[in-house]
N, C-alpha and C positions, 0 to 999 in steps of 0.2 A: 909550705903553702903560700900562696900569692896570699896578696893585699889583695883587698876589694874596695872596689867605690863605686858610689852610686853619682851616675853621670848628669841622668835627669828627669826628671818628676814631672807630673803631669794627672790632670784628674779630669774629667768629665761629670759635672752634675746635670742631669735632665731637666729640662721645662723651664719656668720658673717657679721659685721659693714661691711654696704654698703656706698659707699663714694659718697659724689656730683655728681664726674662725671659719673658714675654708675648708679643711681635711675633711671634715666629716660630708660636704657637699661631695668629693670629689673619691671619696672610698666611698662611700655610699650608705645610706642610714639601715641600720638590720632592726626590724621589726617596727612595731608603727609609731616609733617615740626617738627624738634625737635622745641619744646616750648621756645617761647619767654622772658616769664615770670619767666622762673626757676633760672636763674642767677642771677635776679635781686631780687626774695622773698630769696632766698638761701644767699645773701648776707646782707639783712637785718635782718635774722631772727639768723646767728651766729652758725646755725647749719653744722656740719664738717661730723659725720660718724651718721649711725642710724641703727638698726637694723627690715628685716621684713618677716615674718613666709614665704616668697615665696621664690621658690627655684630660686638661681641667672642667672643660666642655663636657667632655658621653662619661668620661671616665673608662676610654678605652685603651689597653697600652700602645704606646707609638717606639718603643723598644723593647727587646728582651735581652737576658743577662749577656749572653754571649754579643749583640750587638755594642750596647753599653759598654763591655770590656774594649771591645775591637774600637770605637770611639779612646777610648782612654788611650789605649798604644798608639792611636794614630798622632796625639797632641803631643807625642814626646818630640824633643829636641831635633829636628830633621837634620842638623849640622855634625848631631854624635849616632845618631839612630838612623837605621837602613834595615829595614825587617827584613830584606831578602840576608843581611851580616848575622843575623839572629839563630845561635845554636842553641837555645834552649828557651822555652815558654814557661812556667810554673804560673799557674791561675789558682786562687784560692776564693771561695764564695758558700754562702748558707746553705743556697738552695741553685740548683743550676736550673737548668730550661729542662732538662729531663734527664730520666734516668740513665738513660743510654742514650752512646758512650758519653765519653765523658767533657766535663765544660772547656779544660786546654783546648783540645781538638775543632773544639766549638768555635772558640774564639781564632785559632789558628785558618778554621775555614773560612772566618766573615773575613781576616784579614788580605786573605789569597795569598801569602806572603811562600816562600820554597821551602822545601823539607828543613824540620827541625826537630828536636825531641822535645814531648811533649807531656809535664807533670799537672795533675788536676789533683789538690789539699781539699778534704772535704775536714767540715766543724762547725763552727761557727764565727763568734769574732776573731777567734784564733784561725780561719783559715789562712786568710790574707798574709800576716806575718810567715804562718809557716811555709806558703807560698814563696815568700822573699827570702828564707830560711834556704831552702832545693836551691835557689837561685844563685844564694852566696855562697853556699859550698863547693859549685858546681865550678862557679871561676877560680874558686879557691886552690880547689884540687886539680886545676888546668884543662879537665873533659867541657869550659864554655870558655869560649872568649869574651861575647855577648852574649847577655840573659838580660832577659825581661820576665818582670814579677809581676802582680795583679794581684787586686782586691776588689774584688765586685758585689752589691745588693739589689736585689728587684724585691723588694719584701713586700711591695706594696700590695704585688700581684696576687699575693697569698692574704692582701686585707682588705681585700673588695667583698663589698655586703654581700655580695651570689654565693661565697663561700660560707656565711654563713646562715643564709637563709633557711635551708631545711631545718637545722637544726631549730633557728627561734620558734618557725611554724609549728615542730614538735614541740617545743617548751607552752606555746599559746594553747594548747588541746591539752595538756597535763595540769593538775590542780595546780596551785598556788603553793601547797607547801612543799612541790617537788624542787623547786626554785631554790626554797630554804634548804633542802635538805641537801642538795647537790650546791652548793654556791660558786662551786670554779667555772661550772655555764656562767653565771653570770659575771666574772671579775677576770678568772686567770685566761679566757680566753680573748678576753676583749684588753684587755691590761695593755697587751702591745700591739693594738691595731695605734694605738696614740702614743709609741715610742719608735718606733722603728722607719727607716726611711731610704735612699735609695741613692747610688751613686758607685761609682767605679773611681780607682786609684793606678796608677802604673809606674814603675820605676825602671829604668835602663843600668843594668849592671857591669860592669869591666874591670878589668886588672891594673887600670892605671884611670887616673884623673884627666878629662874632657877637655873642652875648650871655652864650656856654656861657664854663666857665671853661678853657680853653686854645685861642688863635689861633695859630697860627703862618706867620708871613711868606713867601712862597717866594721869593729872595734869585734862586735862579739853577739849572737842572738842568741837566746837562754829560754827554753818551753820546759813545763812540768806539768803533767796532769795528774790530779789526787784522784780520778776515779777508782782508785784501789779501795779504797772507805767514803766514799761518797758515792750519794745516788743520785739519780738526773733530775736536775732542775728545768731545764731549757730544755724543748722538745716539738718537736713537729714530725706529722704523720706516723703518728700512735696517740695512744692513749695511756695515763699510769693508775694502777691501782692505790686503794689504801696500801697494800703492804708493799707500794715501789716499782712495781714488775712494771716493765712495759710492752703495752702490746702494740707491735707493730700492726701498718697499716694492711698487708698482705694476710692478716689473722683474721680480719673481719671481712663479711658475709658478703659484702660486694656494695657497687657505686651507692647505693641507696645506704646502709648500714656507714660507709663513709658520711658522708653528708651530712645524716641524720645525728651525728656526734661529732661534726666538724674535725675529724680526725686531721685531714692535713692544716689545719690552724694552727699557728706559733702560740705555745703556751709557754707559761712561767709558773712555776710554785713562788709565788714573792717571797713566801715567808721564810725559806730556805735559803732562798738567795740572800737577804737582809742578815740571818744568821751567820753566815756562813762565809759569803764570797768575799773580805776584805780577813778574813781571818786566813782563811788557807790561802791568796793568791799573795796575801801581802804578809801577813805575822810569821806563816810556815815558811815563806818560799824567798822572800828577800835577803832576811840574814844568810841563807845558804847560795844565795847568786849575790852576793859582797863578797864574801871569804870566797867564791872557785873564781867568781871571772875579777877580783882583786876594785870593786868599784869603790870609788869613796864618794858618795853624794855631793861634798862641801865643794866638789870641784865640777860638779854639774852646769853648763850656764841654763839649759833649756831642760824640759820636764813636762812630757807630752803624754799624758796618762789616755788612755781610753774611756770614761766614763759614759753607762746607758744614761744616765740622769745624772741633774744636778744636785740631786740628795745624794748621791754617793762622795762629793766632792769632803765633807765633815768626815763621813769614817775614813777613808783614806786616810788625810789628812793625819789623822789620830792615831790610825796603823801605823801608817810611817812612822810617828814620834814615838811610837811605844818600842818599836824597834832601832830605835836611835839614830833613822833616817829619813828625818824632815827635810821639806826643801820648801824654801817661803816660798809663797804666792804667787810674787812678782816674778817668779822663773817658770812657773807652769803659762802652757801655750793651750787650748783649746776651743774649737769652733763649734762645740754641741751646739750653740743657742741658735747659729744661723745654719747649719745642717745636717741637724739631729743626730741621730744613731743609725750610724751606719754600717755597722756589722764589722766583717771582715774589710771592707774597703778606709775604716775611719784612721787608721793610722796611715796609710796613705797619700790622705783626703788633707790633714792636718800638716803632715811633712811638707808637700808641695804649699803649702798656705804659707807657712813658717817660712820657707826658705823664698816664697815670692813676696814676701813681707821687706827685704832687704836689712832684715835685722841681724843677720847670721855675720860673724865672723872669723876669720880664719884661727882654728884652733881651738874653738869652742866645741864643750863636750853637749849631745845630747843622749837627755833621757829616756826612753819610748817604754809604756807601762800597757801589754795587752791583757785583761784579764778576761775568763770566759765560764758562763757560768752554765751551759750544757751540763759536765760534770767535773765541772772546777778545774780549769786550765790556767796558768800564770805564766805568761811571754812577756820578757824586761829585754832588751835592746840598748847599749849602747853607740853612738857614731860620735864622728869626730870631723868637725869640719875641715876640709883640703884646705 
């Protein structure tokens, strides 16, 4: 198998960094009261400014995903990258612009670039990686010379108040103790209208190192999903029962019966995630990608975790030492606070920062930590700087 390197990184954030006190202006307030809830997820989660393809003004979008990706590909290195030299596309994202077909092809047509093959990773924060995942195999096993990877989110679009207005309207004409008795209207759907945020990633891939000034090596990518015993936590367009099931969106009675239960809204069970997603992404799944892809942490320089919030950064932290693979502080790299969560685009997002930081040097190892809590996905990445 060839070696792989990633030649050059490149990210696209839309608009400018919208601040705290602004989101809720610019997604727009649902029902006749600013939200209760935002001060209080906004100051657990660490996040300060975040970027989203809506204009700050109407709040109407001035991109969609497929656009935002084709921006990303265009900022890559024009001295190693030629999109007409490009054998293979892999795009990975939450939620694409539609159902059909699919987001590669999307992104392949805004680019206008000549025939190439084209892979579209659906999931969630896990798409992106396993996007770059097609990409490195692909040169590996000699069927790419060039590949180009992607990470993309537009999550914002899906947390504009119009999305959820029938539904409050129903909640205002229902008694008061319907509110108590259902409490995920009020929490788990609004939970991440105030985490989630918006941006594209892209990385240019080849079988030998560049000319630009940072290559870095891809060592090894490692994905495992528990949904064998776990049920879904992270969920959009359905709805989940007490006993778990979910029903998807095509189950229910049509556009009005949508609406009216904000079924395409990004929900989260929190409390399942808080239980659950540093134990299986990190307790179950690290000691066994130590012993197969042979990592030894102490030799780590850099340590790029994925985190939705900055609450998560304590359990981590503690997972890791419980399994005998801390890494102090001063070697973790992270931009949540100035551009949120960004889904499948955030390791991307962070690599290109890192490596435009000019801190990288030759022979250093990095660490990349995707973890995803759809239904508990764990993607650990090692590289090696050229």
């Amino acid at each position: 198998m060839n070696k792989v390197c990633i030649t050059s990184l490149s990210r696209f954030m839309p608009g400018e960094a919208v601040t705290n006190d602004a989101m809720e202006k610019v997604l727009g307030q649902v029902g006749d009261r600013p939200s209760r809830a935002r001060r209080v997820i906004l100051r657990q989660n660490g996040i300060r400014r975040r970027h989203y393809v809506l204009d700050s003004e109407n709040g109407e979008p001035r991109w969609n995903n497929a656009q935002l990706t084709a921006e990303a590909i265009r900022r890559l290195d024009g001295k190693v990258f030629d999109p007409e030299g490009m054998d293979l596309l892999a795009c990975g994202t939450s939620m694409a612009d539609q159902l059909m077909p699919s987001h590669a092809v999307m992104v392949h047509g805004e680019l206008g670039a000549g025939p190439c093959e084209t892979v579209s990773t659906s999931g969630i924060c896990s798409a992106g990686i396993l996007a770059l995942k097609q990409a490195w195999l692909a040169v590996a096993v000699g069927e790419a010379r060039q590949a180009v990877a992607t990470g993309s989110e537009t999550s914002s679009l899906m947390m504009r108040s119009a999305h959820f207005q029938a539904e409050a309207e129903a909640l205002a004409q229902e008694r008061a103790e319907a509110v108590t008795q259902r409490p995920e209207l009020a929490f788990e759907k609004e939970f991440l209208r105030w985490m989630l945020s918006d941006g594209a990633g892209a990385m240019l891939l080849s079988d030998r190192p560049g000319p630009g000034p940072v290559n870095l090596w891809i060592d090894w990518i490692d994905s495992t999903s528990h949904a064998g015993d776990m049920p879904v936590c992270m969920y959009a367009g359905a709805e989940k029962n007490k006993a778990g099931y979910l029903k998807g969106w095509r189950e229910f009675g049509g556009p009005e019966a949508l609406g009216r239960n904000s079924v395409m809204a990004v929900k989260q069970d929190v409390r399942l995630l808080n239980d659950e997603v540093v134990k299986k992404t990190v307790d179950e799944t690290l000691p066994r990608v130590c012993a197969r892809r042979g990592l030894d942490v102490s030799s780590v320089d850099w340590f790029l975790p994925h985190m939705s919030s900055e609450y998560f950064r304590g359990p981590l932290t503690e997972g890791m030492a419980r399994v005998g693979t801390e890494i102090p502080q001063d070697r973790w790299f992270t931009n949540l606070a100035e551009r949120g969560n960004t889904g499948a685009a955030s390791i991307f997002i962070m690599l290109e920062e890192l490596a435009a930081s000019g801190q990288l040097e030759s022979g250093q190892k990095i660490l990349c930590f995707v973890p995803e809590s759809g239904r508990f996905t764990s993607c650990w990445m090692q590289l090696t700087v050229a």
